[in-house]
C-alpha positions in Angstrom: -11.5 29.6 40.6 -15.0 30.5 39.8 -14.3 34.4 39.0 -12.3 32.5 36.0 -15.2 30.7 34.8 -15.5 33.1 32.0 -11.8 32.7 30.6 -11.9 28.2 30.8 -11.4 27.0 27.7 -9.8 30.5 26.0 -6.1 30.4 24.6 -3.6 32.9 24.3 -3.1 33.6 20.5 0.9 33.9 19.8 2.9 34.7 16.4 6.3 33.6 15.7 8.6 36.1 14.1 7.7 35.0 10.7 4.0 35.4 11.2 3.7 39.0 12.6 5.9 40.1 9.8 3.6 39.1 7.6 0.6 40.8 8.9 2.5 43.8 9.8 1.5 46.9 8.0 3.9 49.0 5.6 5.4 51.9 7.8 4.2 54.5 4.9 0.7 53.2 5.9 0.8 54.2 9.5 0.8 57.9 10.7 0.6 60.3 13.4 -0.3 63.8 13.6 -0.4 66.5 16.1 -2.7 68.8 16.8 -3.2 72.0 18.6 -5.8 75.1 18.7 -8.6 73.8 20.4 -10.1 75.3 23.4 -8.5 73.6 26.4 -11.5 74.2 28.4 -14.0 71.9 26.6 -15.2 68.8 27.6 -12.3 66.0 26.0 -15.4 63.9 24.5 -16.0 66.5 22.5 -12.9 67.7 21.3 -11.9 63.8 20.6 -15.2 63.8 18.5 -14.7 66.7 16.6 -11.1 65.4 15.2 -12.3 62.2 14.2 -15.4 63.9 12.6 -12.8 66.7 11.0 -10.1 64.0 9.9 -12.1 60.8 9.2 -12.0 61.5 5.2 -8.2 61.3 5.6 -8.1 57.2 6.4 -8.9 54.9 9.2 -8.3 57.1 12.8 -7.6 54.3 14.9 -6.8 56.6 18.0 -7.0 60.3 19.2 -5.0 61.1 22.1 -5.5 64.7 24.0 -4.3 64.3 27.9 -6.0 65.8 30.7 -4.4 67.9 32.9 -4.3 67.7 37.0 -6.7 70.8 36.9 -9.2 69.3 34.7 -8.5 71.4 31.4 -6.8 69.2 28.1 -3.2 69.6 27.4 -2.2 72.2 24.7 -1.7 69.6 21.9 -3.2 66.0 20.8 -2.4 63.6 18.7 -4.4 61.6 15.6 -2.9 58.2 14.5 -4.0 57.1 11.0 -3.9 54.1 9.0 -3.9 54.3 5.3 -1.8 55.5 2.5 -1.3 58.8 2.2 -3.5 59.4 5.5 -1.3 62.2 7.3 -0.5 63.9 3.7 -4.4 64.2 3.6 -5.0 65.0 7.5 -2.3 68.6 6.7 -4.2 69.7 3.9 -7.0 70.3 6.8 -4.8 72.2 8.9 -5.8 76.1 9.4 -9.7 74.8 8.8 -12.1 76.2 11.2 -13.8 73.6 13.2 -17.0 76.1 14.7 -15.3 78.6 16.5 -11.7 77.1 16.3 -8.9 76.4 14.1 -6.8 72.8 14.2 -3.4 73.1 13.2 -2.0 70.0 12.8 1.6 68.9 11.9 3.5 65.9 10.8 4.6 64.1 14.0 6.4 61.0 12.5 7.1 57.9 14.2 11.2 57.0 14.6 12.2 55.1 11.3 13.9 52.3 13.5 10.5 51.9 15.5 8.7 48.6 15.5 5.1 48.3 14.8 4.6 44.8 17.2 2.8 46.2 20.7 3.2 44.4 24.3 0.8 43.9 26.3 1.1 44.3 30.0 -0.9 42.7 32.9 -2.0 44.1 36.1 -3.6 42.3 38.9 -4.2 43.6 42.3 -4.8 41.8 45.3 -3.5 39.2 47.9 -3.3 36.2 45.1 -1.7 38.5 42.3 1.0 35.7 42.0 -1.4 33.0 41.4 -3.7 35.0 39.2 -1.0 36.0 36.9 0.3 32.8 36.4 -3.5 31.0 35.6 -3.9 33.9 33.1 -0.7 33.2 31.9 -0.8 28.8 31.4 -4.9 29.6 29.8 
């Protein structure tokens, strides 16, 4: 129980219906973009930091996402999620800009109009008492 000494006396915050509807954000104020035309051999730090840098004017980036592939390079495309109005509108009016020695394009990649803004968290625990840790995270 010791290893849990850091978590004693923490509770799990929880909104009924009513209250994450309240805090959750207009749809028109939450974006995505993709991107593409970056070299696929350079380090993902630094691609990742060169489209927040490029886009930042646009609104609040609150994620860029480029996978990595098995062999090490980055996957043909990314994307840049955005919160504020008008944020992707602004983020296409940079598209075609040169970003030292190579162009972003980057199109409107919408989220599904019947998608739900309200995230789920998911908890992994390895080990011979997974049973028992799960449920001491989950009565905190």
């Amino acid at each position: 129980m010791e290893e849990y000494a850091t978590t004693k006396g923490m509770s799990l915050l929880t909104l009924n219906e009513s209250d994450a509807k309240k805090i959750r954000p207009k749809n028109s104020y939450i974006g995505r973009i993709r991107v593409k035309g970056y070299n696929t051999d350079l380090p993902h730090d630094d691609v990742v930091n060169a489209l927040r840098k490029h886009f930042s004017s646009c609104g609040e980036i609150t994620d860029v996402y480029i996978s990595v592939l098995p062999n090490n390079t980055l996957h043909s495309f990314g994307f840049v999620y955005f919160l504020g109005e008008g944020a992707v509108d602004k983020a296409l009016q940079l598209s075609g800009r040169d970003m030292g020695g190579w162009n972003v394009i980057a199109d409107p990649h919408p989220f599904p109009k019947d998608a739900d803004c309200i995230g789920a968290a998911a908890v992994y625990v390895y080990g011979e008492c997974a049973e028992e840790k799960v449920k001491l995270f989950v009565s905190l």
